[in-house]
C-alpha positions in Angstrom: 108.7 81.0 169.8 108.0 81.4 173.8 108.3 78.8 175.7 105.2 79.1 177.2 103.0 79.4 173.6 104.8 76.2 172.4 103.6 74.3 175.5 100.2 75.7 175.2 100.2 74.2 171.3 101.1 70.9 172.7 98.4 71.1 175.3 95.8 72.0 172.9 97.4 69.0 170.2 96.7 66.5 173.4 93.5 67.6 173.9 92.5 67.5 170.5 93.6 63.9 170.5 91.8 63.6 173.9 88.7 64.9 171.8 89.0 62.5 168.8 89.4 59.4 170.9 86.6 60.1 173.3 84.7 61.0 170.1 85.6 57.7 168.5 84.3 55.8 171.5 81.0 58.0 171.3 80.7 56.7 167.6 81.4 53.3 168.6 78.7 53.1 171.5 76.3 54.8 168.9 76.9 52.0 166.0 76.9 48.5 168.2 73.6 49.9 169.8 71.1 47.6 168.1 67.5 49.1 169.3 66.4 51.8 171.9 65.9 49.2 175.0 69.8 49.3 174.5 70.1 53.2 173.4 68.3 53.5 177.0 70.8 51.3 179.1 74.1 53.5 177.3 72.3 56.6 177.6 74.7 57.3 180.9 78.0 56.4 179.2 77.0 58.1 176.6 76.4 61.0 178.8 79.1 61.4 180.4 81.3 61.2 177.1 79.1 63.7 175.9 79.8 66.1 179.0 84.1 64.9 178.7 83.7 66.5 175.4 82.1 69.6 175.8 85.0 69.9 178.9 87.9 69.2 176.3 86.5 71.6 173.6 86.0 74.0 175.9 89.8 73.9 177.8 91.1 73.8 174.1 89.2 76.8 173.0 90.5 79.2 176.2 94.4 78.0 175.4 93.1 78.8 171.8 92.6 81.9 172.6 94.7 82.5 175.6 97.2 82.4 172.3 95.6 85.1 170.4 96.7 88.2 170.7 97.4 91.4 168.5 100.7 93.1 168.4 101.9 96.4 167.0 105.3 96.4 165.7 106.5 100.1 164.9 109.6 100.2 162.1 111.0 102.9 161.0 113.9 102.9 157.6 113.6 98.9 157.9 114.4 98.7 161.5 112.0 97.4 164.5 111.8 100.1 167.3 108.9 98.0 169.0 107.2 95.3 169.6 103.8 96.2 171.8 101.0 94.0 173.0 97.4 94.9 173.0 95.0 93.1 175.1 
């Protein structure tokens, strides 16, 4: 495997940690929050781990699909003549 695809799979493994972390702290916020007076005073946080999120999904889903791409491989009697990439 490239180089450069395996570093990209551990970018995008980080930021999917990156993701559930941020997303446990969302969840956390939302559950200790006993009534709107409260909801009202996190609403920033809350925000702004809203907006991390949508950032980190986001970066993960352009390596995602920085990764995908479509080859053709010609063979001919068993044997690879070809490798060719199509954008």
């Amino acid at each position: 495997m490239c180089e450069k695809v395996v570093a990209a799979k551990n970018e995008i493994a980080s930021i999917r940690e990156e993701i559930a972390i941020v997303r446990m702290a969302i969840e956390t916020l939302m559950e200790t929050t006993e009534n709107d007076d409260e909801l009202l005073r996190r609403s920033k946080t809350l925000n702004k781990l809203i907006r991390t999120i949508d950032r980190l999904i986001m970066s993960a889903h352009k390596l995602e699909k920085s990764l995908a791409r479509t080859y053709v491989f010609t063979v001919r009697n068993g044997e690879l003549l070809s490798v060719e990439e199509i954008e």
